[in-house]
C-alpha positions as CSV (number, residue, x, y, z in Angstrom):
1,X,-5.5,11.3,-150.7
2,X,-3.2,13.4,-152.8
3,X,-1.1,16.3,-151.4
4,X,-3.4,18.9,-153.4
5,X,-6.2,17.4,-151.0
6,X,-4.2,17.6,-148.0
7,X,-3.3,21.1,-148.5
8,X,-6.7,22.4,-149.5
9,X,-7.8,20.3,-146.4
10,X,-5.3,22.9,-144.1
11,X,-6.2,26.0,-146.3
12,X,-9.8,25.3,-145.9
13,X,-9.1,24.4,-141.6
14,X,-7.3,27.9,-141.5
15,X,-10.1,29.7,-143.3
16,X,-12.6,28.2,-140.5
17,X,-10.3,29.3,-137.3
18,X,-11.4,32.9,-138.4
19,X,-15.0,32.6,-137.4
20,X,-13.9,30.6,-134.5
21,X,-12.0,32.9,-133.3
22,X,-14.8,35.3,-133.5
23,X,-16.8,33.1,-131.5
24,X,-14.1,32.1,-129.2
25,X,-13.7,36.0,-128.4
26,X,-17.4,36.4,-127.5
27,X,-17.2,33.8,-124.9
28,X,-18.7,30.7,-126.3
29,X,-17.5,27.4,-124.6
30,X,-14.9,25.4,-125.8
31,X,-17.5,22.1,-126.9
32,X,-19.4,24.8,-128.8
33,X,-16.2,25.8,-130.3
34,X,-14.7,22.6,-131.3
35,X,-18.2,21.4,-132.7
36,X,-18.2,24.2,-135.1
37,X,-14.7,24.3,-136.3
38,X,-15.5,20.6,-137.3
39,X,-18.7,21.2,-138.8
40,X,-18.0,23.7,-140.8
41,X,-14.0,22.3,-142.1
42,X,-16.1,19.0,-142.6
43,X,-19.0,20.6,-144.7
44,X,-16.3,22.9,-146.6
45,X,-13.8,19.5,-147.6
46,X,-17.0,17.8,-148.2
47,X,-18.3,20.7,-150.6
48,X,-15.0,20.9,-152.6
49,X,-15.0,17.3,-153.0
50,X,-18.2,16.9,-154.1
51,X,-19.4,20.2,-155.2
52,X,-16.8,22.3,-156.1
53,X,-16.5,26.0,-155.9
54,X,-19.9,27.3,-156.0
55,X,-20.7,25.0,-152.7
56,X,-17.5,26.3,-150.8
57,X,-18.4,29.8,-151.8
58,X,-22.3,29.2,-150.0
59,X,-20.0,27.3,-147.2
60,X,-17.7,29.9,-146.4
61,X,-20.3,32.2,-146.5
62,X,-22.5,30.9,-143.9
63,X,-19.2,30.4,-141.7
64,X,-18.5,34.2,-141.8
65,X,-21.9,35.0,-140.8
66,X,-22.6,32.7,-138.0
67,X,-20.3,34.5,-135.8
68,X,-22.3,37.6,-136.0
69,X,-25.7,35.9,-135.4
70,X,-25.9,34.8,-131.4
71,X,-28.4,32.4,-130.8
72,X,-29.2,34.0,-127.4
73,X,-29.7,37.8,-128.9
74,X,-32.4,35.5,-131.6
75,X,-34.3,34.6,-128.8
76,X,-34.3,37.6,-126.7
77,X,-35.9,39.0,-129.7
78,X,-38.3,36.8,-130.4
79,X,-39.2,37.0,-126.3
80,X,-39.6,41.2,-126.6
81,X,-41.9,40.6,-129.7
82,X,-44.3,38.1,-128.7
83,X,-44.3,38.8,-124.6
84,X,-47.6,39.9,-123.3
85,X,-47.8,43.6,-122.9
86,X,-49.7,45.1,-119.7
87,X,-53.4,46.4,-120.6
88,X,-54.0,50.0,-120.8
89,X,-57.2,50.9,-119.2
90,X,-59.1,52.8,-121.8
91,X,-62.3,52.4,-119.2
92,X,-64.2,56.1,-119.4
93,X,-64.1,57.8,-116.4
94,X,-67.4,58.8,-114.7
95,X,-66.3,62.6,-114.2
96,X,-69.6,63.9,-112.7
97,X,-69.1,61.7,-109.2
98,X,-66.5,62.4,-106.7
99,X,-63.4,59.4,-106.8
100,X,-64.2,57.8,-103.6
């Protein structure tokens, strides 16, 4: 390993600690938060190595997003659209006879 690789290596770890920070703010737990930081810094050295820019670029981008996209909010939504709703009784009334 060179000391260009090295450095990109810390420019790309300090570029990751932003959307970890993010997450660490909105109270994710610390596992969940070292897991990503490595993920991502080991998909981003792995895409400049082997890809080059246009990988880092689609790397980075999903790393700024994730943040933003709880996994918990997904599901809640996906609960509200597919829960069963009550029945409405649309059953006509008989209006001639007394209730009772």
């Amino acid at each position: 390993m060179g000391p260009t690789t090295i450095a990109l290596s810390l420019l790309l770890a300090l570029l990751v600690l932003v959307p970890t920070r993010r997450l660490a703010l909105a109270g994710s737990r610390r596992e969940t938060l070292a897991a990503y930081f490595l993920g991502v810094w080991l998909l981003s050295v792995f895409a400049v190595v082997a890809g080059g820019p246009r990988v880092l670029l689609a790397v980075v981008l999903v790393a700024y997003v994730a943040p933003f996209v709880t996994v918990g909010a997904g599901f809640d939504a996906l609960r509200r659209r597919f829960a069963p709703r009550p029945l409405k009784d649309v059953t006509p009334r008989d209006r001639d006879q007394p209730p009772g």
